[in-house]
Structures are given as C-alpha cells and as structure tokens.
SEKOLLO-553723 format. One record per atom (N, C-alpha, C): residue number from 1; residue in one letter; atom name; x, y, z. Coordinates in steps of 0.02 Angstrom, whole numbers, plus 50000, padded with zeros to 5 digits. Example, Ala and Ser with C-alpha at 12.3 -4.5 7.8 and 13.67 -1.06 7.14 Angstrom:
# residues 2
1 | a | N | 50660 | 49716 | 50390 .
1 | a | CA | 50615 | 49775 | 50390 .
1 | a | C | 50660 | 49835 | 50390 .
2 | s | N | 50642 | 49888 | 50354 .
2 | s | CA | 50684 | 49947 | 50357 .
2 | s | C | 50645 | 50002 | 50394 .
//
This chain:
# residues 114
1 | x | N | 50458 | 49734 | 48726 .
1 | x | CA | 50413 | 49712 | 48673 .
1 | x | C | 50372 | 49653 | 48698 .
2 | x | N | 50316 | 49647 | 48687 .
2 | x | CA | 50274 | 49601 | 48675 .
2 | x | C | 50276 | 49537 | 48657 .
3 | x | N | 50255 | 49480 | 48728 .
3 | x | CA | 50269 | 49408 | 48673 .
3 | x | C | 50233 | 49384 | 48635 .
4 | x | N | 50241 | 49355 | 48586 .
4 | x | CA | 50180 | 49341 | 48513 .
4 | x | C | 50180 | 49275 | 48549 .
5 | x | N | 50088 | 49281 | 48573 .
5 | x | CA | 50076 | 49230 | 48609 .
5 | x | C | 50044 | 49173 | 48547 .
6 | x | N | 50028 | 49203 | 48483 .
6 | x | CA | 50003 | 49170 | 48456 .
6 | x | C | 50038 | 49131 | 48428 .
7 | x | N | 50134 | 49103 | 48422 .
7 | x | CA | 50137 | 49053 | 48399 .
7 | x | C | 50147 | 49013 | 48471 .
8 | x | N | 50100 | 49012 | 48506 .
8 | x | CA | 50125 | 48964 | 48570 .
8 | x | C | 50052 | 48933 | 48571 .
9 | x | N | 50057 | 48865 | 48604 .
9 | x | CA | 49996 | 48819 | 48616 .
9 | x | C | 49953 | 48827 | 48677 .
10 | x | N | 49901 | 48823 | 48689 .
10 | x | CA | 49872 | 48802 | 48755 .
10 | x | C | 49886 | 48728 | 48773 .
11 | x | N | 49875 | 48737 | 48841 .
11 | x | CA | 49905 | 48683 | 48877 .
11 | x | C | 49860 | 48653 | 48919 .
12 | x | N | 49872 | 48575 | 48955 .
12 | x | CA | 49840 | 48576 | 49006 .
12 | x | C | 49871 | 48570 | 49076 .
13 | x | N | 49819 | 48609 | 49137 .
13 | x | CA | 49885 | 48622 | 49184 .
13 | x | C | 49865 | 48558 | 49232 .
14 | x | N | 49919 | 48544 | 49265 .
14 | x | CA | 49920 | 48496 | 49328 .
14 | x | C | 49876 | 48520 | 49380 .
15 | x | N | 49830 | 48469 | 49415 .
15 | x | CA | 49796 | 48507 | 49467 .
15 | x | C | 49831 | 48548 | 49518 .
16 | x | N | 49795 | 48577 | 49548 .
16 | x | CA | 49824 | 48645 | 49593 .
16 | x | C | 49874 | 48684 | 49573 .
17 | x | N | 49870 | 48706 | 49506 .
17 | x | CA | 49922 | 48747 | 49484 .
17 | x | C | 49879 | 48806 | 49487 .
18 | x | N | 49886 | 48862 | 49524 .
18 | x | CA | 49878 | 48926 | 49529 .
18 | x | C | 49855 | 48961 | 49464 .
19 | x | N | 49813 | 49025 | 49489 .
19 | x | CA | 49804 | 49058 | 49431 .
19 | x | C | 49873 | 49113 | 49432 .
20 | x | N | 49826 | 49152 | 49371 .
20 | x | CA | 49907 | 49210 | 49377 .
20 | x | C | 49872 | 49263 | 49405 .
21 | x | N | 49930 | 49285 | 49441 .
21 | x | CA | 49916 | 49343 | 49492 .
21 | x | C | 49926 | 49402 | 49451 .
22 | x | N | 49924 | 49453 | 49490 .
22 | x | CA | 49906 | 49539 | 49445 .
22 | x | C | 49965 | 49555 | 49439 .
23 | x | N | 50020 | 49540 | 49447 .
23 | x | CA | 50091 | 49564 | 49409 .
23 | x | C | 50102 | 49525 | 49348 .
24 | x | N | 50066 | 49456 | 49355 .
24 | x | CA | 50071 | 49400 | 49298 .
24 | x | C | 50021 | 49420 | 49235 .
25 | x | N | 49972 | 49457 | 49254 .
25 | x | CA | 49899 | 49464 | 49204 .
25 | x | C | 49948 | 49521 | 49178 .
26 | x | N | 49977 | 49566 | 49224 .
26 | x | CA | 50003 | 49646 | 49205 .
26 | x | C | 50044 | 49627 | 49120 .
27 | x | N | 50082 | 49582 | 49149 .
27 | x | CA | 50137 | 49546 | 49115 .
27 | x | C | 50113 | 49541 | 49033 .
28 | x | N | 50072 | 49487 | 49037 .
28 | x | CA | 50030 | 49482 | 48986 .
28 | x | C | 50000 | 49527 | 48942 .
29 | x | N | 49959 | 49551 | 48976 .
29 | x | CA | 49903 | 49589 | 48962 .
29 | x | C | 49940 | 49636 | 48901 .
30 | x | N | 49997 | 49666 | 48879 .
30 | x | CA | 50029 | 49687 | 48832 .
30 | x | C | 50015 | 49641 | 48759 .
31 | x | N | 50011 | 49584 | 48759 .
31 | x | CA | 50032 | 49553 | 48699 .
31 | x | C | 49967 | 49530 | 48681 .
32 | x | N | 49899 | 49553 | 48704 .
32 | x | CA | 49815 | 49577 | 48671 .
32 | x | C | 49799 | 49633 | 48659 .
33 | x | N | 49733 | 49645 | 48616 .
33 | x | CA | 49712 | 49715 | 48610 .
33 | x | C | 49694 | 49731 | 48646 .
34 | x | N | 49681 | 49792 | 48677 .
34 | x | CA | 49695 | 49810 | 48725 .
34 | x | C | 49577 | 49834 | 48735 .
35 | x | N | 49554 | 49800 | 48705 .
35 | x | CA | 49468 | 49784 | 48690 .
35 | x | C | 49488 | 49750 | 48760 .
36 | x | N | 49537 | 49716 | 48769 .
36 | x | CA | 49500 | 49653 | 48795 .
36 | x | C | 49506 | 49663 | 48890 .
37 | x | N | 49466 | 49667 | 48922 .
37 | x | CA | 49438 | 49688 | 48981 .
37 | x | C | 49463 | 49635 | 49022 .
38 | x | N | 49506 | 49652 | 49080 .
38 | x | CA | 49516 | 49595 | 49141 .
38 | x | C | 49474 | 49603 | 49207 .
39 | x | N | 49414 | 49549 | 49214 .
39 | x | CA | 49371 | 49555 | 49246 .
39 | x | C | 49395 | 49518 | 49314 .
40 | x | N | 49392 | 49554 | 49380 .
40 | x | CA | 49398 | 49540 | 49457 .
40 | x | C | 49480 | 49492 | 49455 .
41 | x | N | 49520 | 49512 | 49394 .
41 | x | CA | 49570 | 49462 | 49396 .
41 | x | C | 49572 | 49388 | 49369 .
42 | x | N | 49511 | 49360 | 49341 .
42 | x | CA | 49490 | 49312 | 49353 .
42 | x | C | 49448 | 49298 | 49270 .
43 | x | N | 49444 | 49340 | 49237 .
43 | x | CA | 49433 | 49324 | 49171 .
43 | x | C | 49461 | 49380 | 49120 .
44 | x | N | 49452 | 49359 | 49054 .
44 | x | CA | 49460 | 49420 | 49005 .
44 | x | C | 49390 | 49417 | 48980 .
45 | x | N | 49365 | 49501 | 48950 .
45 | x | CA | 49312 | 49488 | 48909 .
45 | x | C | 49320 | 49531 | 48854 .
46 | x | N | 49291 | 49537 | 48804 .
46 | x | CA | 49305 | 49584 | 48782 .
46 | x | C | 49233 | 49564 | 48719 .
47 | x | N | 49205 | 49636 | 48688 .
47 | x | CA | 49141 | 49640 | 48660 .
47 | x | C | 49152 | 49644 | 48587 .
48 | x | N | 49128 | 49622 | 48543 .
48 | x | CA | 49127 | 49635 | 48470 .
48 | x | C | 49035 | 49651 | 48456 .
49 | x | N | 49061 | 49722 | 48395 .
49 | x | CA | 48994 | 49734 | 48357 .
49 | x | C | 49006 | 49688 | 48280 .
50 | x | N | 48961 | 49668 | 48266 .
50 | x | CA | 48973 | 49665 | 48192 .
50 | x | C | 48916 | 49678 | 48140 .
51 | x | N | 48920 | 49699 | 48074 .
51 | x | CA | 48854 | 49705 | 48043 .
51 | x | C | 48795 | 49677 | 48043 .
52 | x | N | 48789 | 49622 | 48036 .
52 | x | CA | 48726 | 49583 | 48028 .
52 | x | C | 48751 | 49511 | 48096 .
53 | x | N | 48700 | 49494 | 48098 .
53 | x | CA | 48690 | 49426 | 48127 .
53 | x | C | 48711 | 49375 | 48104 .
54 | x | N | 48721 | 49372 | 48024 .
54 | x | CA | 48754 | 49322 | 47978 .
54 | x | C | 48828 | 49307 | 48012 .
55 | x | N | 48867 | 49404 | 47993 .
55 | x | CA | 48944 | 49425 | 48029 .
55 | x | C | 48953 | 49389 | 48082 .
56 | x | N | 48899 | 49400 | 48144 .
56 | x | CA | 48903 | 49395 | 48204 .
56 | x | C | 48918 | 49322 | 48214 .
57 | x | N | 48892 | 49279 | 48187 .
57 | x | CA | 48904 | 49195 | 48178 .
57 | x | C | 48937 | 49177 | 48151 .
58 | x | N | 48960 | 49183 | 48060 .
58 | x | CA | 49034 | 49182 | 48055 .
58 | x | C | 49105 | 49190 | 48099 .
59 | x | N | 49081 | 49243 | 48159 .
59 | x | CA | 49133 | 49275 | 48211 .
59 | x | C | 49140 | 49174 | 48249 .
60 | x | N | 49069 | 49188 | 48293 .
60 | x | CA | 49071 | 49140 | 48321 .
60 | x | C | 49092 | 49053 | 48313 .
61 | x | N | 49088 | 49049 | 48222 .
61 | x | CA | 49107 | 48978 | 48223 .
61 | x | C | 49176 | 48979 | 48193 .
62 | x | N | 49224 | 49048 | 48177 .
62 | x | CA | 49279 | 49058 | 48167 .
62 | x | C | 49311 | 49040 | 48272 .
63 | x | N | 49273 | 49068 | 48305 .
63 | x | CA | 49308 | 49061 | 48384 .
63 | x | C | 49304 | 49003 | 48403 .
64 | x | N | 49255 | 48964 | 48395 .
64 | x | CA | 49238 | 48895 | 48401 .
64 | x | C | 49285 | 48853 | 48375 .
65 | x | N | 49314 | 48863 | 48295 .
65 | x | CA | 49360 | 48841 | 48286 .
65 | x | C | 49444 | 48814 | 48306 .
66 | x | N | 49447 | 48884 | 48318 .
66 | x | CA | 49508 | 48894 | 48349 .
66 | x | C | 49501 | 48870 | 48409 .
67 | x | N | 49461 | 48869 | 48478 .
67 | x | CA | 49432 | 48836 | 48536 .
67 | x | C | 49448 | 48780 | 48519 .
68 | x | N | 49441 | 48730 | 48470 .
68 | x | CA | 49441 | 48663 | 48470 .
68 | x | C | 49509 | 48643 | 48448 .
69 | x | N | 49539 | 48671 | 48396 .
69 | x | CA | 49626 | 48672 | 48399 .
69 | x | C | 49653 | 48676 | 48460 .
70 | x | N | 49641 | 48726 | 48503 .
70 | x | CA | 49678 | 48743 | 48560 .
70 | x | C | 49652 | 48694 | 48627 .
71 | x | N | 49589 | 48659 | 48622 .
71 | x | CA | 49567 | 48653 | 48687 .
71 | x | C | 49572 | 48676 | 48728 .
72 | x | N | 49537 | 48756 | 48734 .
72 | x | CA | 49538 | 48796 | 48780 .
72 | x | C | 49474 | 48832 | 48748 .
73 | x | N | 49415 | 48811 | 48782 .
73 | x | CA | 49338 | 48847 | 48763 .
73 | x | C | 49328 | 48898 | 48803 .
74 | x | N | 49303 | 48954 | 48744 .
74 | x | CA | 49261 | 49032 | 48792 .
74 | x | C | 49203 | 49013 | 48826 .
75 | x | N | 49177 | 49061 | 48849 .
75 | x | CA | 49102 | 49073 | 48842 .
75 | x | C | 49073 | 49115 | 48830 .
76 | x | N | 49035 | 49096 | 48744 .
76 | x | CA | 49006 | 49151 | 48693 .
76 | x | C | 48945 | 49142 | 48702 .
77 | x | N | 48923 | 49220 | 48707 .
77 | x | CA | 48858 | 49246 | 48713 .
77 | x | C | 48848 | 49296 | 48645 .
78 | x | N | 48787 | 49273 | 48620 .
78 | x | CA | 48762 | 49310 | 48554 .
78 | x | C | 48710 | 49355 | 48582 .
79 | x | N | 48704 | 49390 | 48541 .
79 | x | CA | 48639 | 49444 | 48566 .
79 | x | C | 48628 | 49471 | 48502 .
80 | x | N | 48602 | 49464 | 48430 .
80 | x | CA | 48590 | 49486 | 48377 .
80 | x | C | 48651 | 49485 | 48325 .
81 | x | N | 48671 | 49561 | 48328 .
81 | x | CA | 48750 | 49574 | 48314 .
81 | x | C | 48810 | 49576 | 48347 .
82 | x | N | 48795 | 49559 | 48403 .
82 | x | CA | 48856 | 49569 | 48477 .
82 | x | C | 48872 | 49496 | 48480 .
83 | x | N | 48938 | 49485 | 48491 .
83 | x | CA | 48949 | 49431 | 48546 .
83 | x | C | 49016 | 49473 | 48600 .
84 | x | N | 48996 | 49414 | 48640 .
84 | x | CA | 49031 | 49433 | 48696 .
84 | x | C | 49080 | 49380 | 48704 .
85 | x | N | 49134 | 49368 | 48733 .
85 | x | CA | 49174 | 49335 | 48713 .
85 | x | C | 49230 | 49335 | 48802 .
86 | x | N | 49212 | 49283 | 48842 .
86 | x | CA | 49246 | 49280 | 48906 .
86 | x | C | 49289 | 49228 | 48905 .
87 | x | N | 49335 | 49246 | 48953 .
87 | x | CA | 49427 | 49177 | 48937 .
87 | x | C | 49421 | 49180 | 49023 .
88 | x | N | 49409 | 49116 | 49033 .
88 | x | CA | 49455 | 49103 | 49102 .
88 | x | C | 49467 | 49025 | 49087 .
89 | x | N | 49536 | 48988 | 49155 .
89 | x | CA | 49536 | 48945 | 49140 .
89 | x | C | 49496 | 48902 | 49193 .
90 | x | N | 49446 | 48840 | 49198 .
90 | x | CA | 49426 | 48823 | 49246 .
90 | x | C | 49450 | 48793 | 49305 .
91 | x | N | 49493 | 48756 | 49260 .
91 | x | CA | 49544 | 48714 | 49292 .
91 | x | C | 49594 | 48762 | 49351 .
92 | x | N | 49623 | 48806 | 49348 .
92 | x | CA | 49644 | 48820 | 49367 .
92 | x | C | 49638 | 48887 | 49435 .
93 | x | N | 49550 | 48905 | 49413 .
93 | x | CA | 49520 | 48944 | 49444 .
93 | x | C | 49520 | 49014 | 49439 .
94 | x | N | 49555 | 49045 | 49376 .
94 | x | CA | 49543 | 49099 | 49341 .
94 | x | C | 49600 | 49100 | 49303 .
95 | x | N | 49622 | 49134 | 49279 .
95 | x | CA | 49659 | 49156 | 49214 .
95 | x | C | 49727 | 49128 | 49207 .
96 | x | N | 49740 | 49086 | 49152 .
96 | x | CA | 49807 | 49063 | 49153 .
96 | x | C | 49838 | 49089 | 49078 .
97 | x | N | 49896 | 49076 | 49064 .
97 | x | CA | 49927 | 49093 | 48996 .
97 | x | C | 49890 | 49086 | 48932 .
98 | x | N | 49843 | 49031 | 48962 .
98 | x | CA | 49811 | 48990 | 48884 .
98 | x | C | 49734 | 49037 | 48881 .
99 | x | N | 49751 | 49091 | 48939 .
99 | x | CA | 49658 | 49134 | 48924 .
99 | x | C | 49712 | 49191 | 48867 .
100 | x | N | 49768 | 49192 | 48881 .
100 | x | CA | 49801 | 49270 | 48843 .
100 | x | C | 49813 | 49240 | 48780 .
101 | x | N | 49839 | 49166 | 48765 .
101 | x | CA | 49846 | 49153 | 48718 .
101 | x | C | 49814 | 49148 | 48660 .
102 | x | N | 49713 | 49116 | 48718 .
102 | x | CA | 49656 | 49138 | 48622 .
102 | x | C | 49635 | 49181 | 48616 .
103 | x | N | 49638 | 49224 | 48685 .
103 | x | CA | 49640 | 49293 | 48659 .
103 | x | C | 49683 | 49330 | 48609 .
104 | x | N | 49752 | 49323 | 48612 .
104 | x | CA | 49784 | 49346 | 48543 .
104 | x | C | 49787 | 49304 | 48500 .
105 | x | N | 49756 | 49257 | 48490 .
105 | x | CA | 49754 | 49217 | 48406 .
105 | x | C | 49659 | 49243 | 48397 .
106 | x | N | 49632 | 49274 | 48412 .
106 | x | CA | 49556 | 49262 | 48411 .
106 | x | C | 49574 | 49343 | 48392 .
107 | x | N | 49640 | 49392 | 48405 .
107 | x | CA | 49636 | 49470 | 48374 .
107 | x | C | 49676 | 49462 | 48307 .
108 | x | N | 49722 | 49408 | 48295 .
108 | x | CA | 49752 | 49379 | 48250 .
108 | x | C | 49677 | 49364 | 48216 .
109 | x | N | 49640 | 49340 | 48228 .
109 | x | CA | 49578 | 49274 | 48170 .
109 | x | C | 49544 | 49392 | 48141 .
110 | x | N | 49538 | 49437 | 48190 .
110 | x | CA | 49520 | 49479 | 48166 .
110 | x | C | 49556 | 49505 | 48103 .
111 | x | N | 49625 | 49521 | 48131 .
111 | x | CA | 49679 | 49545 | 48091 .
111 | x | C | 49668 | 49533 | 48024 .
112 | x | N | 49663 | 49469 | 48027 .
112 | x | CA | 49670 | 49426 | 47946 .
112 | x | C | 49592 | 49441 | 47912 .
113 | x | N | 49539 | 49444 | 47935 .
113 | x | CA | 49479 | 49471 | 47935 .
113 | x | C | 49493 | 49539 | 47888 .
114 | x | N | 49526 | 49579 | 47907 .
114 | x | CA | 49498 | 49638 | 47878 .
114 | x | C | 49553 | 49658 | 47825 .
//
C-alpha cells in the first residue's frame, strides 16, 4: 500500500544531499495520481484542464497556497484554461520526497474540489 504522503511535511535538505534515484521515484511514484508525469527523472509534471480561466486561477492560487505552507514552490504556467504544474527540488538537483509530497496534497486540494 501506498504512503499518504500528505500527512507528512516538506523539508529542507542539507547541501549535497542527492536526488532520488529511479528505484526511489519508482517507490514513490505509487502514492500520486498517476496524471502526474516523471520528466528525465528529474521533475514531476502533470497538466490540468479546467472550465474557464476564472477555474484555472482559483486552481493556481489554491497551489500557491499550499506552496507557501510547505515551502516547496512549483513552476506554474497558465495558458487560458490549462495550467501546467512542474515539482523539482532545486536544492537538491532534481526530485526529492518534498516534489511527491505537493504533489499528493495538490491531488488531495483536487479531491476535496469535487
């Protein structure tokens, strides 16, 4: 079973702490929706449609939110009704626990959505 990453915190890591490798992402990668795309190892992305442009920004300052609880920021791209929605960590030089973690509180912020 799946770990519910969403009652766990983001963190900050010590320099030169490694990213997670592809048995570590493998690992993970269970306890998100499965939308969400692992790019060259090194990020998650994953795409939302939503009705209007209004939706589409509600989306965005609901992610923003949660970004600022967690201190761990995406990078959101709007395009009308789309955003796009990418997790890596910088610090660390691609993907650490805390990219899986707003990823499943950000399918959680959906969940409760609908």
């Amino acid at each position: 079973m799946a770990q519910d990453l969403t009652r766990m915190k983001c963190r900050i890591y010590p320099e030169n702490t490694p990213p997670l490798d592809a048995a570590q992402i493998a690992r993970h990668t269970p306890a998100i929706s499965q939308e969400w795309q692992t790019v060259d190892n090194d990020k998650l992305r994953r795409l939302f449609a939503w009705g209007s442009f209004k939706e589409a920004m509600f989306f965005v300052n609901a992610v923003a939110y949660l970004a600022e609880q967690e201190n761990h920021h995406p990078d959101l791209t709007v395009s009308y009704k789309r955003v796009a929605v990418e997790l890596t960590t910088h610090d660390v030089g691609g993907l650490s626990l805390n990219d899986f973690i707003l990823a499943a509180k950000i399918d959680k912020l959906l969940e409760s959505a609908e």
